[in-house]
C-alpha positions in Angstrom: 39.8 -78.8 -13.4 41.7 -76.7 -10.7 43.7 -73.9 -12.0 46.0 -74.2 -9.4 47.8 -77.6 -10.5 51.0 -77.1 -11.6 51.5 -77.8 -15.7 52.6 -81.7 -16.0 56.7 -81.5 -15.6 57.6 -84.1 -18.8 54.9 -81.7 -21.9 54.4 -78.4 -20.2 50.7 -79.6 -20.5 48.0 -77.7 -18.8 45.2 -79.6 -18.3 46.4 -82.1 -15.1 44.2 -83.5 -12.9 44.5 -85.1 -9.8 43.6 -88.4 -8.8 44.1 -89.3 -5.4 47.9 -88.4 -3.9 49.2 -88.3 -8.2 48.7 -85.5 -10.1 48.5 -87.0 -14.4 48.5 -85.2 -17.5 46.0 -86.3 -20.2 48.5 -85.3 -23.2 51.2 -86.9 -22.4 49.7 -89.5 -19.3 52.8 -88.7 -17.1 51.8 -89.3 -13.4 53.8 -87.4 -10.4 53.1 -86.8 -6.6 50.7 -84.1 -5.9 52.9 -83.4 -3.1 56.2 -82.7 -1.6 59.3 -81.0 -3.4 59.8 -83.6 -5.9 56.3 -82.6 -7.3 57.5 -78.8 -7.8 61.7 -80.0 -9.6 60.0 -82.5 -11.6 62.3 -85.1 -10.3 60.9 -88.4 -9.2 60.7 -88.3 -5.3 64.0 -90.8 -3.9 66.1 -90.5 -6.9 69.6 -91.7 -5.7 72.3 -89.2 -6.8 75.5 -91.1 -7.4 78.7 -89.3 -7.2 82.6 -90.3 -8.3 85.7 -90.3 -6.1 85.8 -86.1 -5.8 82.6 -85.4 -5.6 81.2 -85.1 -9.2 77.7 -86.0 -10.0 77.6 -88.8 -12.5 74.5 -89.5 -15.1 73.6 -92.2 -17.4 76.1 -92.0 -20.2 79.0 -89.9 -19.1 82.9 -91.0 -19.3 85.1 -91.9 -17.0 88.3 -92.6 -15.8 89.6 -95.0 -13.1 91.5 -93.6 -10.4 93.1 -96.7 -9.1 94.2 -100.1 -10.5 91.8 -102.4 -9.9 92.2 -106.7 -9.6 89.9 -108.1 -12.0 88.9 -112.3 -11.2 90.6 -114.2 -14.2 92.9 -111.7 -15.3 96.5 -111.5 -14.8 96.6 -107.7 -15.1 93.8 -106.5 -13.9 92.3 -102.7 -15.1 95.0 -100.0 -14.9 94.4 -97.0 -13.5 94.1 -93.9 -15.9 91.6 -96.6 -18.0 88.7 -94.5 -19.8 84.9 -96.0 -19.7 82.7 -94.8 -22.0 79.0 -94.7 -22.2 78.0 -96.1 -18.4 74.6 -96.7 -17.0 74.0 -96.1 -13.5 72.6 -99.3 -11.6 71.5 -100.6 -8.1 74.3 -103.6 -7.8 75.3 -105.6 -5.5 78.2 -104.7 -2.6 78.6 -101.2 -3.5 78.5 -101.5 -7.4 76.5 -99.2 -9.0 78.3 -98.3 -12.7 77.4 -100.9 -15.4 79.6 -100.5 -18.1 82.0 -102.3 -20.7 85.7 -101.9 -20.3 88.2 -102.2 -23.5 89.9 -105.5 -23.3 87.7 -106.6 -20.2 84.2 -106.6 -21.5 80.7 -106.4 -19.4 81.4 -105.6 -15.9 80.0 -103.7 -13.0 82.1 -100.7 -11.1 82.1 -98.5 -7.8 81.7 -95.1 -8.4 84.2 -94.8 -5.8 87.2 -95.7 -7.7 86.2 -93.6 -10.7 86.5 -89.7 -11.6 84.3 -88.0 -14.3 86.1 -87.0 -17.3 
């Protein structure tokens, strides 16, 4: 084993190895790049970062709050703005919409991060 691997990122583990361009921990069996920046944060290389009307980061799990009134298919009054979201789960979607979450009175439904501001 090289001693100059870095420890695996997900156990602190200290006996990686590398095989070919993915380093791998035997404790935990986490596999990451051997190289590049996203090898030395720990973060997976390309992660998206998706951010909310002003310029917060959001993460799996926050709340938020919509910043405008949005028209919702079906509905006569549509989602007001000032409307809290709990719990949402950042997605790849289609045209833009990239929150997953359920809204009270609305049910499952998909958002763009755009019209929404972390709470």
């Amino acid at each position: 084993m090289n001693e100059n691997l870095p420890p695996c990122p997900e156990c602190s583990g200290v006996y990686t190895y590398e095989t070919g361009a993915l380093l791998v921990c035997p404790e935990c069996g986490h596999e990451w790049p051997a190289s590049g920046e996203a090898a030395a944060e720990g973060e997976p290389a390309g992660a998206p970062v998706t951010k909310d009307a002003v310029g917060n980061v959001l993460a799996d799990g926050d709340t938020v709050t919509v910043v405008k009134t949005l028209k919702v298919k079906g509905s006569p009054t549509g989602i007001k703005a000032g409307t809290k979201v709990r719990n949402i789960r950042l997605v790849n979607g289609v045209d833009g919409h990239d929150i997953d979450c359920k809204v009270d009175g609305f049910g499952p439904m998909q958002l763009k991060s755009s019209v929404v501001k972390k709470v």
